[in-house]
N, C-alpha and C positions, 0 to 999 in steps of 0.2 A: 200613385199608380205607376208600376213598373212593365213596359211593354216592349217584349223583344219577340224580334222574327227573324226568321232562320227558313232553310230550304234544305228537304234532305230528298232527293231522288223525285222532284219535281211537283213536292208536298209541301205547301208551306206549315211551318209549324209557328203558330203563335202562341209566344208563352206569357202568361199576365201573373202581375202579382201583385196584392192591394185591394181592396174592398172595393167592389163596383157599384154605383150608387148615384144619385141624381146627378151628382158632382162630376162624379169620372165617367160614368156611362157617354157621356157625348164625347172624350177624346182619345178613349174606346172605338167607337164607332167608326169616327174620323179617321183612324189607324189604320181598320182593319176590314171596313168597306170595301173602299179600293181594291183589296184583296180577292174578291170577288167575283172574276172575269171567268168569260166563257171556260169551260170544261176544266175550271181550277178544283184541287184538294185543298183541302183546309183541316187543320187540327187545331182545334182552341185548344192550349195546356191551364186549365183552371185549378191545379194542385195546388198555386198558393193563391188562390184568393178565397178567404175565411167564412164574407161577407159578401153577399147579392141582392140587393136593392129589386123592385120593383123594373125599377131601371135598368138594370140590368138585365132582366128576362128580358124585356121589350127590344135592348142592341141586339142580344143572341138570336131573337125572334129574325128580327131584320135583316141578321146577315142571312139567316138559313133560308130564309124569302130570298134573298139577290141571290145566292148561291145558287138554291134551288132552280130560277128562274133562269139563268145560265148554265144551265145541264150542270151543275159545280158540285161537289160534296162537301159536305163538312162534320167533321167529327169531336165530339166533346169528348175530355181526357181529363182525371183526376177530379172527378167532383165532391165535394165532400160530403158527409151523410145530410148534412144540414140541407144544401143546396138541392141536393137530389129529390130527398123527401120534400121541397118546394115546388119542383119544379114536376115531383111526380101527381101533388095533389092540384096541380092546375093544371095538368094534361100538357106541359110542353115535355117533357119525357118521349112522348108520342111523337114527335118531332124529327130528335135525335139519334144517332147512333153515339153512344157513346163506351169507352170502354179504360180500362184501368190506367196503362200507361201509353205511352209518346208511342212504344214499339209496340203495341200492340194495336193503337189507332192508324198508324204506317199500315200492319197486314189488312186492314179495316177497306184503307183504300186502294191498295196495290191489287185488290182480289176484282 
């Protein structure tokens, strides 16, 4: 699991890469919890992760709970069909804003 962060106009953008899954989902979490503070943005870039676990709804769930709870946003980026269509048939879709790329999840939160 490949986890980098970045800040582009007071957005943090996290980009992951690697299958997320019992294994990696807790340092997942660990990462990108903290991330989470009062009236933060947030972008998860999931274009390259192929593979989402169980465990991995459950981090996403989490952050968008602390996010949430902190007036914060967070936006999903690059999902793959695979993950979407999972994530659509258990109702976390309903959750999210999510949208294609990095710059288009920027105007997501800028607005």
């Amino acid at each position: 699991m490949d986890i980098k962060t970045k800040t582009i106009e007071e957005i943090t953008v996290v980009e992951l890469a690697g299958d997320i899954d019992a294994k990696t989902a807790p340092i997942v979490t660990e990462k990108v919890l903290p991330l989470a503070e009062p009236g933060s943005k947030i972008i998860m870039d999931i274009s390259n992760v192929p593979y989402m676990s169980s465990a991995g709804l459950r981090m996403l769930l989490t952050l968008y709970r602390q996010a949430t709870a902190k007036d914060g946003k967070l936006v999903l980026v690059g999902l793959s069909e695979e993950i979407e269509d999972t994530m659509s048939v258990t109702g976390f879709l309903d959750f999210f804003k999510t949208s294609e790329t990095v710059e288009s999840g920027l105007k997501i939160l800028q607005e």
